[in-house]
C-alpha positions in Angstrom: 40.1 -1.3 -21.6 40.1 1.7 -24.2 41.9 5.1 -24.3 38.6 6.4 -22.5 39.6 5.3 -19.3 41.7 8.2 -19.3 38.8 10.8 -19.1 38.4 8.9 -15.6 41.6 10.8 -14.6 41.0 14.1 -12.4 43.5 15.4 -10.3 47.3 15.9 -10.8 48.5 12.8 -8.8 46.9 11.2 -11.7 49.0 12.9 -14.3 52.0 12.4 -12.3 52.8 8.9 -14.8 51.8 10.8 -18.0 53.9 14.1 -17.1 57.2 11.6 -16.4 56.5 9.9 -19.9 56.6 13.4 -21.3 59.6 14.6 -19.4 61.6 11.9 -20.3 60.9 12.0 -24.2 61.6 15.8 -23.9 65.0 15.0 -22.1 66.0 11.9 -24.8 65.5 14.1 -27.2 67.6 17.3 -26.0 70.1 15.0 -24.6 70.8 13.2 -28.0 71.0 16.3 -30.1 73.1 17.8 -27.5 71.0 21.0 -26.0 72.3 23.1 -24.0 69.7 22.8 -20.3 68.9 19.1 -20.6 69.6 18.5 -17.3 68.4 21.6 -15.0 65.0 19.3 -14.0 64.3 16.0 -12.6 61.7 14.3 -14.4 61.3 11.6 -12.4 61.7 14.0 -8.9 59.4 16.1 -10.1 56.6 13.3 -10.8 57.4 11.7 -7.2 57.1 15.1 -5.8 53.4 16.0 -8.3 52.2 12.4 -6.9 52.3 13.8 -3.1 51.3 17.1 -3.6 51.4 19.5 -6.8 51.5 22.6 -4.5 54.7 21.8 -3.2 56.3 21.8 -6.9 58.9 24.7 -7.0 57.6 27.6 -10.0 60.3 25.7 -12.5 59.0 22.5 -11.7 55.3 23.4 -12.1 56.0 25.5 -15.5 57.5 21.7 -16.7 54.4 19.7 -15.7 51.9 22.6 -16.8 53.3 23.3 -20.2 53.5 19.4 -20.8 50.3 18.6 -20.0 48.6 21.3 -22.3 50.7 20.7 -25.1 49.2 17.0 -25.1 46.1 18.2 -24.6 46.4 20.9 -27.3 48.0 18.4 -29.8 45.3 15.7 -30.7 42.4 18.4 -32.4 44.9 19.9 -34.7 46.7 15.8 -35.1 42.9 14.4 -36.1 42.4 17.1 -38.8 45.6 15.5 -40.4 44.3 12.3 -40.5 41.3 10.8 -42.8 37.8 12.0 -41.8 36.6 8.7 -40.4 39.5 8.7 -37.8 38.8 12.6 -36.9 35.0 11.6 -36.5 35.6 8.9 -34.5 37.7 10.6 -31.7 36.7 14.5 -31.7 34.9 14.0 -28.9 36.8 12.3 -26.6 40.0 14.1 -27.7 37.9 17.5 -26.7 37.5 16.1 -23.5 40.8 14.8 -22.9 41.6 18.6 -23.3 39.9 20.1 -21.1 41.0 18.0 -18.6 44.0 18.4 -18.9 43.7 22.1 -19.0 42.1 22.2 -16.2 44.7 19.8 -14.4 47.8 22.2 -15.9 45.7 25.1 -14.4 45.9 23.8 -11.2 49.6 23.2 -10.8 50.0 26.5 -12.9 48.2 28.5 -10.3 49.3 26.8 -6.8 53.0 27.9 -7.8 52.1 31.2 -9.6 53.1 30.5 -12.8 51.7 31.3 -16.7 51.9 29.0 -19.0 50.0 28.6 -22.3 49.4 25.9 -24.8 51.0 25.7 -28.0 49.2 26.9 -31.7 49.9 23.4 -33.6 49.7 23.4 -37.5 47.0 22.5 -39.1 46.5 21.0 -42.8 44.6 24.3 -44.0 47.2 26.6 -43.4 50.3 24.5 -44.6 51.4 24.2 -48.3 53.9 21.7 -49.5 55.6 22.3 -52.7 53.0 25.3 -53.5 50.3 22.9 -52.7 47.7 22.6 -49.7 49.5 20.2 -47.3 47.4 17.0 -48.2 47.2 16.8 -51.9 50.1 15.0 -52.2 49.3 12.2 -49.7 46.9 9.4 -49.3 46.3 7.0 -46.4 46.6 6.8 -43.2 49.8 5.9 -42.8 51.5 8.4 -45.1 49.0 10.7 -43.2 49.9 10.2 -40.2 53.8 10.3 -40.7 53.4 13.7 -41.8 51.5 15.1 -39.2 53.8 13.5 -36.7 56.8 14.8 -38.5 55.6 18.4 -37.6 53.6 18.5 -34.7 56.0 16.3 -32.5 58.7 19.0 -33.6 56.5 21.6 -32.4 55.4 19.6 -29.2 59.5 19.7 -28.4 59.9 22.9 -29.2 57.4 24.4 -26.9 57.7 21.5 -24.1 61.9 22.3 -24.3 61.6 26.1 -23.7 59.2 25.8 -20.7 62.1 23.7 -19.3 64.8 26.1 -20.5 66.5 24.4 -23.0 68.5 25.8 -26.1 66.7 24.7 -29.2 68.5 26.7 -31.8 65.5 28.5 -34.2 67.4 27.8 -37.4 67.4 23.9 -36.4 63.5 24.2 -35.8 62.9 26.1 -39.1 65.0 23.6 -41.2 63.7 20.5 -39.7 60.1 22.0 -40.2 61.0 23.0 -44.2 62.4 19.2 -45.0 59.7 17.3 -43.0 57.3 18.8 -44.8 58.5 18.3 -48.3 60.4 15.0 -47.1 57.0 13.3 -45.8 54.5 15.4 -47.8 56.4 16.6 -51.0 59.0 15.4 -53.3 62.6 15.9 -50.9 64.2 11.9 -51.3 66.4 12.6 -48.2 66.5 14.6 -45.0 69.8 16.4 -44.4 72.1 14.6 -41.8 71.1 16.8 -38.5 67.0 16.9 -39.4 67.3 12.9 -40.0 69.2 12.7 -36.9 66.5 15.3 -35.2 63.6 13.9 -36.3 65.2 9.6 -35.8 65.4 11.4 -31.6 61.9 12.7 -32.3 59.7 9.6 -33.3 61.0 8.0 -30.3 57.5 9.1 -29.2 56.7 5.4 -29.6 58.2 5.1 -26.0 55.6 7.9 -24.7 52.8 5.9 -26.5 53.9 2.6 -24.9 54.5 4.0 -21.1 51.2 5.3 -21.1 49.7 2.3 -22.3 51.5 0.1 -20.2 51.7 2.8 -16.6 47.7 3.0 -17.1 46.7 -0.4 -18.1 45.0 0.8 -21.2 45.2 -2.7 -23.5 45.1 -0.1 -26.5 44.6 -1.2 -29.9 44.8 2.3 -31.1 48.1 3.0 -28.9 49.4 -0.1 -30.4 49.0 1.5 -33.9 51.0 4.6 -33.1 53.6 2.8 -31.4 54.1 0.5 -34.6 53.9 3.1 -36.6 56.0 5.6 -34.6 58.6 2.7 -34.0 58.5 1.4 -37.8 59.6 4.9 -38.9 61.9 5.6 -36.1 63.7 2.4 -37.2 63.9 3.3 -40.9 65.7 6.6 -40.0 68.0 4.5 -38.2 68.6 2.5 -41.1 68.6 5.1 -43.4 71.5 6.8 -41.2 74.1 3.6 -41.9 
């Protein structure tokens, strides 16, 4: 099986594995940089509860699964233009797809509890500059391409995911985190500062969301296997780099 099985998936019972998966990387993440609000919501409650029937999710609830699901579904357009033009090529359509499903499925749950929610504006290579240079000049490869863009648009996945739950992410953390990423993965920075390595070691734990959905779907990825590698191999290397 491929990554396209997931356009087979329709109604929010179906989404009830992928919103957990996000849940739970939103509340590792809080939890080990010690937010204030990690634990006003029930991730795993609230997917038991979306399995049976999304229009009994209470407004908070429902605001957690809606502004998950459109932040994934907002993330991988702006994540391909990042990445080498084969890759982009390759996946644009399907990744548009995968949106508007999962619009459409955040809509849904957004609407039977009577709740807004919107999807988060993620960076995008054209309108970043690294060390007063366009974001990509000073990488090559998909690897060191891919790093980057995960460095940034997983920070502002959390960001946005965190404050539909109510969680305390303080701005000045965000905007520091964002600055050393940026010249760390894309520039000439040799270190992160203690609290962004620390940050951003709790935010490539995203190899765990790639993995759950692989596995909780039955996927057989190749291409989730990549990002999990990847993800993992740098996670790992901020560990190390932390002793």
């Amino acid at each position: 099986m491929t990554v396209l099985r997931l356009l087979r998936l329709t109604t929010p019972a179906e989404f009830a594995e992928w919103y957990e998966a996000g849940r739970a990387y939103t509340s590792h993440v809080a939890a080990g940089m010690g937010f204030e609000g990690v634990d006003a919501l029930d991730g795993r409650d609230i997917a038991t509860r979306l399995r049976e029937d999304h229009a009994a999710l209470s407004p908070a609830a429902a605001r957690s699964v809606a502004a998950t699901l459109l932040a994934d579904g907002a993330f991988s357009e702006p994540y391909c233009e990042w990445l080498p033009l084969w890759y982009e090529l390759g996946l644009i359509a399907p990744v548009r797809y995968g949106e508007w499903r999962l619009r459409r499925v955040a809509a849904t749950v957004a609407d039977a509890a009577g709740v807004t929610v919107t999807a988060p504006r993620y960076s995008r290579p054209q309108d970043v500059i690294v060390d007063g240079e366009p974001a990509l000049d000073s990488v090559s490869g998909f690897r060191d391409r891919f790093l980057l863009a995960d460095s940034i648009l997983h920070l502002e996945w959390f960001v946005h995911a965190a404050a539909a739950d109510d969680i305390d992410v303080p701005s000045t953390l965000v905007e520091r985190t964002r600055e050393e990423s940026l010249t760390y993965y894309g520039g000439d920075r040799d270190r992160l500062s203690p609290t962004v390595r620390r940050f951003q070691r709790l935010l490539f734990t995203d190899d765990a969301w790639v993995r759950w959905v692989n596995d909780r779907y039955e996927l057989d990825s190749r291409l989730f296997r990549l990002w999990e590698r990847l993800l993992r191999r740098e996670r790992r290397r901020l560990t190390a780099e932390n002793r």
